[in-house]
C-alpha positions in Angstrom: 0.0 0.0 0.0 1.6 3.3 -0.9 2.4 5.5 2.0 -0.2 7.9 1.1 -3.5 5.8 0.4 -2.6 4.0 4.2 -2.5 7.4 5.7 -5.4 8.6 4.2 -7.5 5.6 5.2 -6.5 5.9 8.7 -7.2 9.5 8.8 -10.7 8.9 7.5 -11.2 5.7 9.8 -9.9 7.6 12.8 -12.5 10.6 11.9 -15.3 8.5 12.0 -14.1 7.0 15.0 -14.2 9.8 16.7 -17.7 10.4 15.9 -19.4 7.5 16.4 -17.5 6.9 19.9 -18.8 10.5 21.0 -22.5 8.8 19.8 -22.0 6.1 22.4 -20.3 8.3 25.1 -24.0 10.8 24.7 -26.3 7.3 24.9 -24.0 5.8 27.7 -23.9 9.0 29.7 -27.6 9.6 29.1 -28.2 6.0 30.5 -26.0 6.1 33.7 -27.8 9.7 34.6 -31.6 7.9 34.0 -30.2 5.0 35.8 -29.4 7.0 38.5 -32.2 9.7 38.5 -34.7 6.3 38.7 -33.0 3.9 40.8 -34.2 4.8 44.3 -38.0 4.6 43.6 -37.9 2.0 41.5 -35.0 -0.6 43.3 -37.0 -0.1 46.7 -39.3 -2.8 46.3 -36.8 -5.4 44.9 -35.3 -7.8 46.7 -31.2 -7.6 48.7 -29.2 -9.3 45.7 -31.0 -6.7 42.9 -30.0 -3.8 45.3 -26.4 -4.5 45.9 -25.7 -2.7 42.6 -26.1 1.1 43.5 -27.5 2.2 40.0 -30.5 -0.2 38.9 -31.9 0.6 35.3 -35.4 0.3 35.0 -35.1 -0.5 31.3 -33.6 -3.4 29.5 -32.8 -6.5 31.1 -30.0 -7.9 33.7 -27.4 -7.1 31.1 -27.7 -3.4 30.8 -26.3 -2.5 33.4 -22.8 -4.5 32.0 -23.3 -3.3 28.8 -24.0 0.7 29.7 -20.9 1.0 31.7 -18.2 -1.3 29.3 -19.8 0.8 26.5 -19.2 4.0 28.6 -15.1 3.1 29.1 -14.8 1.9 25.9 -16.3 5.0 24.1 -14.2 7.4 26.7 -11.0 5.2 25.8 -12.1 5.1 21.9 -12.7 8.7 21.9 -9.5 9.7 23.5 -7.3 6.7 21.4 -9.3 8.3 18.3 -7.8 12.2 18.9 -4.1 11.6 20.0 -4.5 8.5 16.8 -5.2 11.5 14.6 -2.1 13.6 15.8 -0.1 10.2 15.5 -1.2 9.6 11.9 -0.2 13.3 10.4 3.3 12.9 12.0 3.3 10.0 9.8 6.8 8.9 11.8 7.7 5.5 13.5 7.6 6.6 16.9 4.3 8.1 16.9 2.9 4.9 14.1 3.9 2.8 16.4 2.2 4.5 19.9 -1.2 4.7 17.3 -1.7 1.2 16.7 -1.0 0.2 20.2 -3.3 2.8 21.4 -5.4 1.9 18.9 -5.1 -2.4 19.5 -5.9 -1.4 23.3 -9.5 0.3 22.0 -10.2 -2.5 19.6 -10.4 -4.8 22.4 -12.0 -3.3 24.8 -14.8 -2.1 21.9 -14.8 -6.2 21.5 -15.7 -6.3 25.0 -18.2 -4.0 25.0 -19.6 -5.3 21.8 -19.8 -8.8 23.1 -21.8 -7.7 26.2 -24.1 -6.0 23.6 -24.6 -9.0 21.8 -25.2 -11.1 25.3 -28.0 -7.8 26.0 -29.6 -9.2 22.8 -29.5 -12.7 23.3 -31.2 -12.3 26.8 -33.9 -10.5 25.3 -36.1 -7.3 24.3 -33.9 -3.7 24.8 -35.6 -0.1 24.0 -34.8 1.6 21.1 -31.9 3.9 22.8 -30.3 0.4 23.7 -30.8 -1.0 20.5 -28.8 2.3 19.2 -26.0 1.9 21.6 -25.5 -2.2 20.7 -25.6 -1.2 17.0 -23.1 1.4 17.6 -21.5 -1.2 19.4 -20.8 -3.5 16.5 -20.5 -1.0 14.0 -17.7 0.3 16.0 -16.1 -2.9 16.7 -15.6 -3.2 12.8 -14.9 0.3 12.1 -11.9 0.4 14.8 -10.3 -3.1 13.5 -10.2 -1.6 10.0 -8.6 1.4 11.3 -6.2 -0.5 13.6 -5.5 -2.7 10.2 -4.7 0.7 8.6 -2.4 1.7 11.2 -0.5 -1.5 11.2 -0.2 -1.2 7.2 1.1 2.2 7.6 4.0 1.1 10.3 5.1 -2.2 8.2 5.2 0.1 4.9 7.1 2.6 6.9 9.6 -0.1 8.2 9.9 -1.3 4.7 11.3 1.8 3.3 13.1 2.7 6.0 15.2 -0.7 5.5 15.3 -0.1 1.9 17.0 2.9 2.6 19.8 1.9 5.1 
């Protein structure tokens, strides 16, 4: 891959990124706030084991409350991976290559873990539509991020390559 289509990809991936991990951080944010806003009048008549948990979501199912807050790190790590990623990818140098797809392999995974819980909030059963816009982010996300972590990597081996063709 030529040095300038890799860098352009991962700009473009990195932008979208960016966006779509602010998208989750709103609907995850927005969730923890109504979960807390509702959890005293609505966890007082459950039983000890359902109020051990200090923030009880009255919507969804017993997954929620997993996926919300996995979803919530991993758009605030995304998010922030995302930015300095940008910065890394117009130095277009090893050293900051390099930083951007382990930054960027870190927020892959824990996206994977956040998308996985998603996909357990489905299987368990029905979700409001707020939810169901949070899981899709979710996966879309979780493919989004390993194309641009791909990108990255491209862009350090082609980087390496001409710099050994050089010495």
């Amino acid at each position: 891959m030529a040095s300038g289509a890799g860098k352009s990809a991962a700009f473009a991936l990195l932008i979208l990124n960016v966006v779509l991990y602010f998208v989750v951080i709103a609907i995850a944010a927005w969730a923890v706030n109504h979960g807390i806003e509702r959890s005293r009048e609505t966890a007082s008549h459950l039983s000890p084991p359902a109020r051990l948990f200090p923030i009880y979501y009255p919507f969804g199912n017993m997954a929620t409350g997993f996926v919300i807050i996995f979803s919530l790190i991993a758009g605030v790590v995304g998010f922030t991976t995302s930015i300095t990623g940008i910065n890394n990818v117009i130095q277009w140098n090893a050293p900051s290559l390099q930083a951007a797809s382990a930054s960027s392999l870190v927020s892959w995974l824990i996206t994977l873990l956040a998308m996985g819980l998603a996909c357990k909030e489905i299987d368990v059963g029905w979700t409001e539509s707020n939810l169901r816009t949070l899981e899709t982010m979710l996966i879309l996300l979780s493919g989004t991020q390993l194309f641009c972590t791909a990108a990255i990597y491209v862009g350090v081996e082609d980087l390496a390559a001409r710099t050994t063709v050089l010495m």
